[in-house]
Structure formats: C-alpha cells, structure tokens
C-alpha positions in Angstrom: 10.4 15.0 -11.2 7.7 12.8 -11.3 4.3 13.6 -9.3 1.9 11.3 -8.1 -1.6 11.5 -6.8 -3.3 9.8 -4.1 -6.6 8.4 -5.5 -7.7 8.1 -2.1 -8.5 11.3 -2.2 -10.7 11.8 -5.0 -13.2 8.4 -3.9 -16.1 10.1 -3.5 -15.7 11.2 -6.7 -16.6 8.8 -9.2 -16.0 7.7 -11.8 -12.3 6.4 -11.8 -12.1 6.5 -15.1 -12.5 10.0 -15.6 -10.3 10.6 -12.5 -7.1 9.0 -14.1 -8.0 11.0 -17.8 -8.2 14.6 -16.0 -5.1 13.5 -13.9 -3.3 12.1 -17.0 -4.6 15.3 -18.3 -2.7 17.9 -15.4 0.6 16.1 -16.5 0.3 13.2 -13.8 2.2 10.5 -14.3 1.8 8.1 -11.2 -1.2 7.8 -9.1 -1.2 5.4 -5.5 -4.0 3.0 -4.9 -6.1 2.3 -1.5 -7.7 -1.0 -0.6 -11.4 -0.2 -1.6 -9.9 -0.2 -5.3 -8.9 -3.5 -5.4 -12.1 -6.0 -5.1 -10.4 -8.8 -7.1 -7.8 -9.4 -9.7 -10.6 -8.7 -12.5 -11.1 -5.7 -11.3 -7.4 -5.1 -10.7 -7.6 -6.0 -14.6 -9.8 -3.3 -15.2 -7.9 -1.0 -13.4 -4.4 -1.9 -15.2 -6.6 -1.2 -18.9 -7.1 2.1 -17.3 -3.8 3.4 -16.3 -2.5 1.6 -19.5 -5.0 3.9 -21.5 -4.1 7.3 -19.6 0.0 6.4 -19.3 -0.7 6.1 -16.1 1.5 3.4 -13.2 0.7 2.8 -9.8 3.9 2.0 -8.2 2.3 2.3 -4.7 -0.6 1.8 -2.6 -2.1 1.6 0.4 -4.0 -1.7 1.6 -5.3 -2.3 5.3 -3.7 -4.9 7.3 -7.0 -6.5 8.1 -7.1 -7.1 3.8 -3.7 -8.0 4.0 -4.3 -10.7 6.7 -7.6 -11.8 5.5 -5.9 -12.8 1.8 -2.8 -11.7 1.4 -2.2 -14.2 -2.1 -5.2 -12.4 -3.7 -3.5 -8.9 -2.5 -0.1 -9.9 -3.8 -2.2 -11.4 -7.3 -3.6 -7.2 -7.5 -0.3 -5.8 -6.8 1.4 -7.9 -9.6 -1.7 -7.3 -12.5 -1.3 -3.4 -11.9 2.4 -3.2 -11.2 2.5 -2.0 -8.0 5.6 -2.2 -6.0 5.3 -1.0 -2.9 1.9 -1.7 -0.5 1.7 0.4 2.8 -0.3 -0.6 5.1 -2.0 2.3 6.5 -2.9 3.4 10.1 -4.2 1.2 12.9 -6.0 2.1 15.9 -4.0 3.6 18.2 -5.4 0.7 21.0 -3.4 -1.4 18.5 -0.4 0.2 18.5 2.2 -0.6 20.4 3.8 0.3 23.3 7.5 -0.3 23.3 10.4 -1.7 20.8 9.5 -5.1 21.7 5.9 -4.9 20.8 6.8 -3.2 17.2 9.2 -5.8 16.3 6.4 -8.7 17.2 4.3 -6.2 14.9 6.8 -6.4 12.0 6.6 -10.7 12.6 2.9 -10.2 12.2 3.2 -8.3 9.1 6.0 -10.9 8.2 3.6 -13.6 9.0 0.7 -12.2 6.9 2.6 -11.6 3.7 5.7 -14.4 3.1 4.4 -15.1 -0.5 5.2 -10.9 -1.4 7.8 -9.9 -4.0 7.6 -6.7 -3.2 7.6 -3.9 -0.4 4.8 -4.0 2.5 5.4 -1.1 4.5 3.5 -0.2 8.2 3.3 4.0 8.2 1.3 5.7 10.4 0.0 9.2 10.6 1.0 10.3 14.3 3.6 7.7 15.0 7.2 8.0 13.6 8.0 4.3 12.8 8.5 2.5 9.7 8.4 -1.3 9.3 9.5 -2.9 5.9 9.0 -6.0 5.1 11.3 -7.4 2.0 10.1 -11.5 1.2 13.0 -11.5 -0.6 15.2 -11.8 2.0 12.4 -13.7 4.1 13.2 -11.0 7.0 12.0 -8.2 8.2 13.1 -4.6 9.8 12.1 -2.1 12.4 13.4 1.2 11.7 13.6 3.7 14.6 13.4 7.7 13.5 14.2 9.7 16.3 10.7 10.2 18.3 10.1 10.8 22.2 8.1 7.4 22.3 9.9 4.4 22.9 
C-alpha cells in the first residue's frame, strides 16, 4: 500500500524541499499538491526536479476553482510538467453551494466549462457536503454523482 501526504499541510513549514526529503525519508512515496504550489509551469518545473530527486509523484492535487476558471490552460500546462492526474477542486463557500440537483448539475457545466482543454480528472469535493462531480474531457461530458445524504 502506497501512502500519500497532503503538502497542504505542512505550508507553513518551509522549505519544500526539505519537506519532500524527510517525507521521502518516512517511506512516502506520493505526496498531493494545493494551488499555492503551483505559480507557473517554471515553478511546476522546479517542483517536478524535486519529486524526481526524492522518488517522489504527485498523482493528485488540489486547485481552487477560482484558479481553475481564471487560467485553466496554465493549470492543465502544471498538472502535465509534474504528472498529476487527478485535480480536486476544493471547497466553496457554502453561499455558493447549491441548493438542489438542478443547481449541482449546472455546477458540474461550470466546471465543464472552465476546463474542456483537461486530459485528466477535475473533481468538486467538499468537506461537509456528500457530492462528487467528475469531470472526464475525454469524453467531453460530465457527471453528478449522488451518495446517499439527507440534502437534496
């Protein structure tokens, strides 16, 4: 079994670097990204000579919608340098959310509509809400997937 660590949780403890050698260190062999990691492709570069040097992937990470929507080409250009295969796109507000089956499908169009060029996975989690939307560009479509939950 493979573990992997949430840098996310270690960002106020820099530097990076030395985060993925103690991690690569404890035997991890996957770490997950978060949005403030991933300024540019050059940095995404940087990032990639990193892991490489500590045997370290990122298969996943978490980017904000509002990064997503701003640039989603330059998102999907980070994704592909480091190898990640799977972006979730974290919580929104919960005056964002919305209310009913209708209003989560026209959210999973306006994922849809902010990442067509993707060749990979953008999934919506969020923390208190029991509702995944996946996104595959492959097929040019997207799902909602309803867990069993009281809200509907």
């Amino acid at each position: 079994m493979k573990f992997s660590y949430q840098l996310y949780s270690s960002r106020n403890f820099p530097p990076l670097t030395d985060t993925l050698k103690e991690l690569a260190g404890l035997g991890y062999a996957e770490v997950e990204g978060y949005g403030g990691l991933f300024s540019d492709v050059a940095a995404a570069e940087t990032l990639r000579r990193d892991l490489d040097a500590n045997e370290l992937v990122m298969p996943t990470a978490h980017v904000g919608l509002d990064m997503i929507e701003a640039d989603a080409a330059t998102v999907a250009a980070i994704a592909k340098t480091i190898g990640i295969g799977t972006v979730f796109c974290p919580h929104i507000g919960e005056d964002q959310r919305p209310g009913d089956a209708d209003g989560w499908r026209a959210f999973g169009a306006r994922l849809a509509e902010a990442g067509p060029i993707w060749r990979l996975n953008l999934i919506w989690r969020g923390a208190s809400v029991l509702v995944w939307i996946t996104l595959s560009s492959l097929s040019g479509t997207h799902r909602v997937l309803w867990p069993h939950t009281s809200k509907t």
